[in-house]
N, C-alpha and C positions, 0 to 999 in steps of 0.2 A: 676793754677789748675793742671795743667800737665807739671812737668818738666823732660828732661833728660839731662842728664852730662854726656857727652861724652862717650854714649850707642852705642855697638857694640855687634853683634851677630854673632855666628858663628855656623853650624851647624859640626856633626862627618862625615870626608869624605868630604866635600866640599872643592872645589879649593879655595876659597875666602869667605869671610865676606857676611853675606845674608845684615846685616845693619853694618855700621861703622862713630865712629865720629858723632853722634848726641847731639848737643848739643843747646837748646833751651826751651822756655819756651811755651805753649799754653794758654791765657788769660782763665779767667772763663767767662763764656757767651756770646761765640762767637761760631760761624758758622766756623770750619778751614777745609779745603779742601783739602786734600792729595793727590797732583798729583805725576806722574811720569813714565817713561819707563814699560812695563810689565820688571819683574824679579828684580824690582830696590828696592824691600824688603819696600811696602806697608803693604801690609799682615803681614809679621813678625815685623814690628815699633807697626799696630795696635796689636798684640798678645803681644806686651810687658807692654799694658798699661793695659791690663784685666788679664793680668800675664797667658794667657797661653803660654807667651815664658819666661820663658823655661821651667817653671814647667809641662807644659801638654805634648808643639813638642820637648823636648830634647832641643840640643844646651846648648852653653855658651852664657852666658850674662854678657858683662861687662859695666862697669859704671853704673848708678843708674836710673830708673825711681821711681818718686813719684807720686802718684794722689792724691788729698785730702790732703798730708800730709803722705800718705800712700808710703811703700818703695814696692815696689811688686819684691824685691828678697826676704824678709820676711815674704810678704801675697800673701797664693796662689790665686788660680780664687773666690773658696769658700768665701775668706775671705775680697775680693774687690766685691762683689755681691749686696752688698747694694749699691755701690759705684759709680759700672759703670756696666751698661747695653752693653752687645754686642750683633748687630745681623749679621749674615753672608750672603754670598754670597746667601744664597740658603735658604730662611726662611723655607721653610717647611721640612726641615732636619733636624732643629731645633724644633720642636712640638717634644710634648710628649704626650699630652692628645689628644682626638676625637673633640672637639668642641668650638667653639671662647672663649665662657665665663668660664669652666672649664681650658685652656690654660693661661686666663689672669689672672687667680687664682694661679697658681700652684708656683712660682716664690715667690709669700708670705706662699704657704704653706711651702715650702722650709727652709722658715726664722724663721717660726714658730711663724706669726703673727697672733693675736686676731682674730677670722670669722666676729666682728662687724668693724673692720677695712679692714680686707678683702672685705667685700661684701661693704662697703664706696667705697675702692678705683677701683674696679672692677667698679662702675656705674660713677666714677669720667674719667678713661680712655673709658670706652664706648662714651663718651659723647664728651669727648677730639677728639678723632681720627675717631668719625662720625658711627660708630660701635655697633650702639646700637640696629638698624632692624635685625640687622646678630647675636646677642646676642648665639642663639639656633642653627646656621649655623654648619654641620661638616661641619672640618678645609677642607678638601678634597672636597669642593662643592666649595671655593671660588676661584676666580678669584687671578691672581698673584698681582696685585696690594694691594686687600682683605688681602692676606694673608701675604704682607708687612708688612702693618696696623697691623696686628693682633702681628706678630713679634716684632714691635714696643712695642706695647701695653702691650705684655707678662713680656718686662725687666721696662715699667716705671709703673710699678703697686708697683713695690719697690721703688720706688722713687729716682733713681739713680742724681746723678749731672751731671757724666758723661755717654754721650751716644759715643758707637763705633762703625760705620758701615761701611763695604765690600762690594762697590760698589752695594749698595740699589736698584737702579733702572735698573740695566744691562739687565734685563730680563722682565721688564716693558711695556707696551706701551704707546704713548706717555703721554693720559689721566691718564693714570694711575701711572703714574711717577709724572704728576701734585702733584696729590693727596697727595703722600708720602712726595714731594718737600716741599709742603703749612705746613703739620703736622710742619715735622724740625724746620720749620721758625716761627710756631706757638712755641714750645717747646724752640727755643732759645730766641725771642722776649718776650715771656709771661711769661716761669716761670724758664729761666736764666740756662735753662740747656748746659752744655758745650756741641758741637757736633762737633768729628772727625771723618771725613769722607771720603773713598778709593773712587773714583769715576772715569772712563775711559771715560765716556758719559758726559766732559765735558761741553757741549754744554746746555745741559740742567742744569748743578748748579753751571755754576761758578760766573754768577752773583748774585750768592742768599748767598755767601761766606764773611766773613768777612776778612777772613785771608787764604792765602795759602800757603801750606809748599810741595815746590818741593825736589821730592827727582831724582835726576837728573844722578844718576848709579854708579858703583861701583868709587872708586879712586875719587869720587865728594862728595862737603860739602853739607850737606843737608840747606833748605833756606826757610827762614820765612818772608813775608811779605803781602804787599795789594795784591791784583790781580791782579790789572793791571799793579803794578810794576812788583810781577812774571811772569806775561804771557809774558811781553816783550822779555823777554830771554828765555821762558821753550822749551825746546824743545818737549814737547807736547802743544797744543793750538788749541780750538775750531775753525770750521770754524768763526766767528763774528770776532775772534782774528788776525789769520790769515787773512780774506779778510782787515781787520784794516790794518795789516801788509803791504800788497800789495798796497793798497793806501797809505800808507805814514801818517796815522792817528794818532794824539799823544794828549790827553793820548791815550788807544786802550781802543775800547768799549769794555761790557762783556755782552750788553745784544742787541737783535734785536732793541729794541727802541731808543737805544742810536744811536745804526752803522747808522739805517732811518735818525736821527738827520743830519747824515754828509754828508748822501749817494750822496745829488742833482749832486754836481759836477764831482763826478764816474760816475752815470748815462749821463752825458754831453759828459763826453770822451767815454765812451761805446756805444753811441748816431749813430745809422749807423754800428753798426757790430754785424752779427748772433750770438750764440752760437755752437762750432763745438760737438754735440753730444759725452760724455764722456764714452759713452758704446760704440763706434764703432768702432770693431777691429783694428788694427793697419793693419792686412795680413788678405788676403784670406781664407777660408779652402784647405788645403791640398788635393790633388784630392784622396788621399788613405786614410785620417781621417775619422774617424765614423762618418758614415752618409753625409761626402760628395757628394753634387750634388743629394741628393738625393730626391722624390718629396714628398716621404711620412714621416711623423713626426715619432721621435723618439721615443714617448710616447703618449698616451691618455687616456685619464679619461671622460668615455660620463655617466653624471646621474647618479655621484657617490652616494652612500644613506652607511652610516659609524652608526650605534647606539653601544655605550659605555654605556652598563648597559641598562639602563631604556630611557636614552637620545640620540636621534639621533646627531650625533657629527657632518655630513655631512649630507644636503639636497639636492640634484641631483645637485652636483657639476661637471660642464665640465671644460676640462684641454688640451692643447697641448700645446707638447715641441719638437721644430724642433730645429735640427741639425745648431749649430754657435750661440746660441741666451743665453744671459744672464735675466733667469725672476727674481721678486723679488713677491715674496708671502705676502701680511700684514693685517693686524688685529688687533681687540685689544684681549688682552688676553681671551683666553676661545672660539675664533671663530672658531677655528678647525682647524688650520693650523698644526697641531703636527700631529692631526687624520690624513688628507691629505697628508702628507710628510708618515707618517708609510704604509699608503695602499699604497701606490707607491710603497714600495718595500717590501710588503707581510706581514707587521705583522699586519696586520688588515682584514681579511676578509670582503667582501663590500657586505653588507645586500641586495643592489639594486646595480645597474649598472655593470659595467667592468671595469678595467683600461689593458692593455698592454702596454708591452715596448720587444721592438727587437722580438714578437714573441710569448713573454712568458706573461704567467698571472700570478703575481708577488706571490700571497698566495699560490698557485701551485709548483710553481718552486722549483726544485733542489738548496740550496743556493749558490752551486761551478758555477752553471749554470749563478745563479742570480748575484752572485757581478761582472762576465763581462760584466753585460748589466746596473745596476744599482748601485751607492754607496750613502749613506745614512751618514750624521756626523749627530748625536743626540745633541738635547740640553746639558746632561750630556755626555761629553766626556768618563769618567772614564766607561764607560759600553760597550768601544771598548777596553780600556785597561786591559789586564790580565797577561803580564808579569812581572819580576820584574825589567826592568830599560830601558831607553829609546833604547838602542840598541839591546834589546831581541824583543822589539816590531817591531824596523824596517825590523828585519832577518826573524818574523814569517810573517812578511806582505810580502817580499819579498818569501819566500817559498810557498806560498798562489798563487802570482799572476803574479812575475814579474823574473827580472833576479838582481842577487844582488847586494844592492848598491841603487838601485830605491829610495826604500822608505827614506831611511839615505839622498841623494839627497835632496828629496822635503824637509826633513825635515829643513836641513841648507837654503834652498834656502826661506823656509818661515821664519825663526825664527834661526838665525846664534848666534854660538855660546855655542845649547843646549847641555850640556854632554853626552855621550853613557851610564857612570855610573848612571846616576842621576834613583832615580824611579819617576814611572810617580805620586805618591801620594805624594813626595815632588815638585814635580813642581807647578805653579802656574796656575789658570785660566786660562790664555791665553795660557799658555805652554801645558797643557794638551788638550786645545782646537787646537792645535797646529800640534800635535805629530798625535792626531789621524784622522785628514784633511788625512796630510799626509800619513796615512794608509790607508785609502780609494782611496786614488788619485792613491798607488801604482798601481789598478789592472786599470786603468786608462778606468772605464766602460765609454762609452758615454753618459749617462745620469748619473749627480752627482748634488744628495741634501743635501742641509744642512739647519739645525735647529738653530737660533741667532748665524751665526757665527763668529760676532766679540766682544761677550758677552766677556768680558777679556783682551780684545785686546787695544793695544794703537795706537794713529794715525799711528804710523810707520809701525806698525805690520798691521794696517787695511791695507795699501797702500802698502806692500808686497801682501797683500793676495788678494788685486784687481789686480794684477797684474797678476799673477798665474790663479785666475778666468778669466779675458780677453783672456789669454792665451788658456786656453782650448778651450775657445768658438769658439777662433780664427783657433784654431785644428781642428773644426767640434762639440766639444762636444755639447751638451745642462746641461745646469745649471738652478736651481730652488734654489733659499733661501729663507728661510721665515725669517722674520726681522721686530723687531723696530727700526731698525736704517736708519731713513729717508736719514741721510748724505751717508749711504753706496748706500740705494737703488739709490738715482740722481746719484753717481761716479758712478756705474757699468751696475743697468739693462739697458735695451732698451725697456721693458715690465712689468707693473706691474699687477698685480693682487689683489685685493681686495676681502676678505671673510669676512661675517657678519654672524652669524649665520649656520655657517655651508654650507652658500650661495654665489656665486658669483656677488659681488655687481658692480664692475669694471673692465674692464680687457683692460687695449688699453697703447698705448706710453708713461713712464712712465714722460715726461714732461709735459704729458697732466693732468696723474691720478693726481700724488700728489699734483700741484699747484692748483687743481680744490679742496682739503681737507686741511684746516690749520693746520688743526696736523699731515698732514702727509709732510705739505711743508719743504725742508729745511731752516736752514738759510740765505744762499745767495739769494735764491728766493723770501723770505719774506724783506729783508733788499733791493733789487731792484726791486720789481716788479712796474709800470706792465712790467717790459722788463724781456726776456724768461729764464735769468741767470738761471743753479741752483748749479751749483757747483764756490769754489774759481779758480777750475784749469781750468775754464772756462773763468774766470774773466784776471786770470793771462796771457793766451794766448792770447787774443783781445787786452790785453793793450799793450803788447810787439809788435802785427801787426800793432797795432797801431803808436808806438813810429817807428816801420823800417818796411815801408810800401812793402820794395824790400823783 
């Protein structure tokens, strides 16, 4: 269905090849799973096959993709439209219209198909993707997982063969990643659609893959095979993969059902030894760190009350954040966690309650004031970015807050290797989410929030950016992130919190919260319980005290 011969892309200015050397076939009616490195030119393989590389981002394209039959250096986006559906990283950037059923329309108007086929296949995808109560729904009411579905729905009202997606679920909650997962599998089991898919949240679809094509980084061949042949060698790999690894597992499992199948005898050797707590600093705080030694919290939120329009977004939400301590914020989408992270640092006026931090009342405050006491990463990265290339950004962060050099620092120290030329709208998700961490981190406030951030990110890149978070904490800082990422939350918080509704459902030790909720347990915990595991790096340390008891 999808072939390339020896496809290579290069963009104008770049040091190196963003893709190089692809050469492989992708079967028709299969699940293929596109892993690999952030920067290792996911993104531009998929851009090649819906022909916006290079017809829309520039660059050279050499060697040939076909889809269909189709050569797409000859057919631009327009003219594979029938062909292959794309949806991006970010489906509601993609809308064009106000409302579910008008959006899932528009795609055939497009094409200039019949209204009695139109309005056929509008009631044929309602039905499809569970979408038919929300028919009348504006797009801006639904929930992230919703407006997946609807993304979905928008490119296969044309009846594509092939579908192309940009890590679908990155921004998900767990349930709701379900949802989009089940669609896939329904669209590739049922009615033979081809599905290529970017995906960093492993963990959740590699066992629903048919096939996976690692693309493993520059000066490397790109590889096609089963999944469990590739995960053996990928240097990215879900914890199930990984803890498979650490035991000595062969083949390696790909799903929690499988790893349980094997676990008894890990559980035997693990049999008499705690778990050492993977959010507990390495050092002390600092006696001169923010907020060391200090009795009183960094931050508070008593009876927050947040209404967005017509709908209260927070209902008397309470909050502390003391000084050394990493929390982890979660929800399913639409519970208010974005609301709660913007009042914390003033862009939300609070209808009811208060919050402080260092003194100040955040919607009040002076912003030169506010970003030494508080720093904020947003879900979209790109709306801290405003210069034009990653070294203009680190100089203006640097002239903002620090002494020069700071920001350029954090930034190789998270993500090595990034260019000073590059701009930040050619970077990649995780690169963008990356750069502006690191802008924030320059003015190094003692309270620092961030919104999904390791939306982009690939294990190496999360396991830097835990590192750096520990580190702070370890400083005296306090940290807040709000996350679907269950595996982030067990490696870093010590606290989780729980919002429903705008309300605080949970809040206590975060090996208590998450294994007490299955979708919010990790892996390792669900593959070993009932013993208190929850991470692999937990796993890996017991068994080595184990093997050398001195």
């Amino acid at each position: 269905m999808i072939t390339f011969e020896q496809v290579s892309v290069r963009y104008a200015d770049a040091a190196g090849p963003a893709l190089a050397g692809v050469d492989l076939t992708v079967p028709e009616g299969e699940l293929c799973l596109l892993v690999g490195p952030s920067g290792s030119g996911k993104s531009t393989l998929l851009g090649t096959v819906s022909g916006l590389v290079p017809h829309f981002t520039g660059g050279t394209l050499h060697g040939r993709v076909t889809v269909g039959g189709r050569d797409t250096r000859t057919h631009r986006p327009r003219d594979l439209a029938d062909l292959v559906g794309t949806v991006g990283q970010d489906p509601a950037a993609h809308f064009v219209t106000d409302t579910v059923e008008d959006e899932l329309a528009y795609g055939m108007e497009s094409l200039g198909l019949a209204p009695a086929v139109m309005r056929r296949r509008v009631e044929e995808t309602l039905d499809l993707l569970g979408l038919a109560d929300l028919r009348d729904r504006a797009l801006a009411s639904l929930s992230g997982g919703q407006q997946q579905r609807v993304a979905i729905g928008s490119v296969l009202t044309v009846h594509p063969r092939v579908l192309v997606l940009d890590e679908p679920t990155s921004a998900l909650d767990p349930g709701a990643a379900e949802e989009v997962l089940a669609v896939l599998q329904r669209l590739v089991h049922d009615l033979g659609t081809t599905v290529l898919m970017a995906e960093h949240r492993l963990e959740r679809v590699v066992q629903y893959a048919d096939a996976v094509l690692l693309l493993p980084g520059p000066g490397q061949p790109a590889q096609l095979g089963g999944p469990a042949e590739v995960m053996a060698h990928s240097p990215v790999a879900p914890p199930v993969v990984a803890l498979g690894r650490a035991a000595g597992w062969s083949p390696l499992p790909l799903s929690v059902r499988d790893a349980r199948r094997r676990a008894a005898p890990l559980r035997d050797r693990l049999a008499g030894h705690l778990p050492q707590s993977p959010a507990a600093p390495d050092t002390p705080a600092a006696p001169d760190s923010p907020g060391a030694g200090a009795a009183e919290p960094l931050l508070t939120a008593e009876r927050l009350v947040v209404r967005r329009g017509p709908v209260p977004a927070l209902r008397g939400a309470d909050l502390v954040l003391r000084a050394g301590t990493v929390t982890a914020l979660m929800g399913r989408n639409g519970a208010g966690k974005s609301t709660l992270l913007g009042s914390l640092v003033g862009l939300h006026a609070p209808t009811g309650g208060r919050v402080r931090v260092g003194g100040l009342t955040p919607h009040k405050a002076r912003p030169r004031e506010l970003i030494r006491r508080i720093g904020l990463v947003p879900q979209e990265p790109r709306d801290l970015l405003c210069t034009e290339s990653v070294g203009a950004e680190c100089a203006a962060a640097d002239r903002d807050a620090a002494a020069p050099g700071t920001c350029r620092a954090l930034v190789a120290g998270l993500m090595p290797g990034l260019d000073d030329d590059r701009h930040p709208r050619d970077l990649s998700e995780g690169q963008r989410l990356t750069l502006a961490l690191a802008v924030v981190l320059t003015a190094a406030p003692p309270v620092i929030l961030l919104d999904e951030p390791t939306r982009g990110l690939d294990y190496t890149a999360k396991a830097r950016l835990v590192t750096v978070l520990r580190g702070l904490a370890a400083a005296g800082h306090a940290v807040l992130l709000a996350t679907h990422d269950v595996e982030l939350a067990a490696e870093l918080a010590d606290r989780t919190v729980v919002l429903a509704d705008g309300e605080v459902v949970a809040d206590g030790p975060t090996a208590e919260v998450v294994t007490a909720a299955p979708a919010l347990a990790p892996q390792t915990a669900k593959i070993l319980a009932p013993q208190p595991w929850l991470t692999v790096h937990q796993v890996v340390r017991a068994l080595a005290a184990a093997e050398d008891p001195a």
